[in-house]
N, C-alpha and C positions, 0 to 999 in steps of 0.2 A: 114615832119618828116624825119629826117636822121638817120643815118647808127646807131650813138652811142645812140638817145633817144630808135630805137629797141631794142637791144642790153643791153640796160639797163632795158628797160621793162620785154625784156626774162627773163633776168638775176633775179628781182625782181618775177617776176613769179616762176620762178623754184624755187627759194627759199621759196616761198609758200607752193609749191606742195611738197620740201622735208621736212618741219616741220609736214605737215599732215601726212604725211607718216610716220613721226617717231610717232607724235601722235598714230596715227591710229596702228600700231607696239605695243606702249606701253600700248594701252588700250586690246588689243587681250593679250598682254601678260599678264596683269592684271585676265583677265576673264578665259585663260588659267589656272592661279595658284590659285585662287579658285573653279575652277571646277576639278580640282587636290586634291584638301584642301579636296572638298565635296566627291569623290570619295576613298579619304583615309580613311576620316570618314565613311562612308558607309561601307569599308572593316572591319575597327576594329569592328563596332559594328556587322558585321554579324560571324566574327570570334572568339567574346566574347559571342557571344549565342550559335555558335558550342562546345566550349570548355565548357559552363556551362550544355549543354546537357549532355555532354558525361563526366562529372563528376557525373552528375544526373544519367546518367544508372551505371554508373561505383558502385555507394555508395550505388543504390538501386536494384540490382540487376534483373535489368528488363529483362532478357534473364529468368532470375528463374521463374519470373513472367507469362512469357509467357508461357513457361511450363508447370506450372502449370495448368492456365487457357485451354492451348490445353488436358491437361490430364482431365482436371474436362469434358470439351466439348465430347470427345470420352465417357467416362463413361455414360454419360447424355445419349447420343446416343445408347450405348448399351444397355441401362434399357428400352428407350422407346420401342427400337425394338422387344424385349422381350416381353414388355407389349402388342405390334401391335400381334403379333405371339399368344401369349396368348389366349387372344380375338378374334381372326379370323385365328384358325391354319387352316380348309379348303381355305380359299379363298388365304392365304400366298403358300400353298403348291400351288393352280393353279399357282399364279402369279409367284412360283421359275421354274415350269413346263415349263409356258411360255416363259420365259427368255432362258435356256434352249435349246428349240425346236427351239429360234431362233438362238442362239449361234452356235449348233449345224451344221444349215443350213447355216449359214454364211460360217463356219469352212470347210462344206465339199465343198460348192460352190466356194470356194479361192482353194482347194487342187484340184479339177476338173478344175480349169484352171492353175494351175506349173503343172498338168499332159500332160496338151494338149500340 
């Protein structure tokens, strides 16, 4: 084998190796710009649910709504407390007693240490 069949061999090789390369280039490039595609798509549609939400609160006034609901909830809670008190005014009076006596002791036992 001499100097030009190497030489030509190389040569034929390398131009192998640079077609797969571009290959290989154009298929990454390929797989690149749909996974761009799917990513774009992925963006609009989560950006077309954001915008349909907040048209949805915007038309239905869901902040009103919650409102509402928190006011009906404290009411509810009031009447029953009422009723618990009602029904059991001794044992409410121990149980505010005891709260209380502990508040109390809490309260003086923090001020008995900013005094020391």
């Amino acid at each position: 084998m001499d100097l030009t069949d190497a030489a030509t061999r190389a040569g034929a090789t390398l131009s192998r190796a640079q077609e797969q390369v571009k290959d290989l280039g154009l298929a990454a490039g390929e797989q690149l710009d749909a996974a761009r595609k799917g990513t774009a798509e992925g963006l609009e549609k989560a950006a077309g649910k954001l915008d349909s939400t907040a048209r949805y609160i915007r038309s239905n006034d869901v902040g009103g709504m919650l409102g509402n609901m928190q006011h009906n909830m404290q009411h509810n809670l009031q009447r029953n407390l009422r009723q618990v008190i009602g029904r059991n005014p001794t044992g409410f009076l121990i149980l505010a007693a005891g709260i209380g006596f502990l508040a109390g002791a809490a309260f003086a036992r923090n001020n008995s240490r900013e005094q020391a």
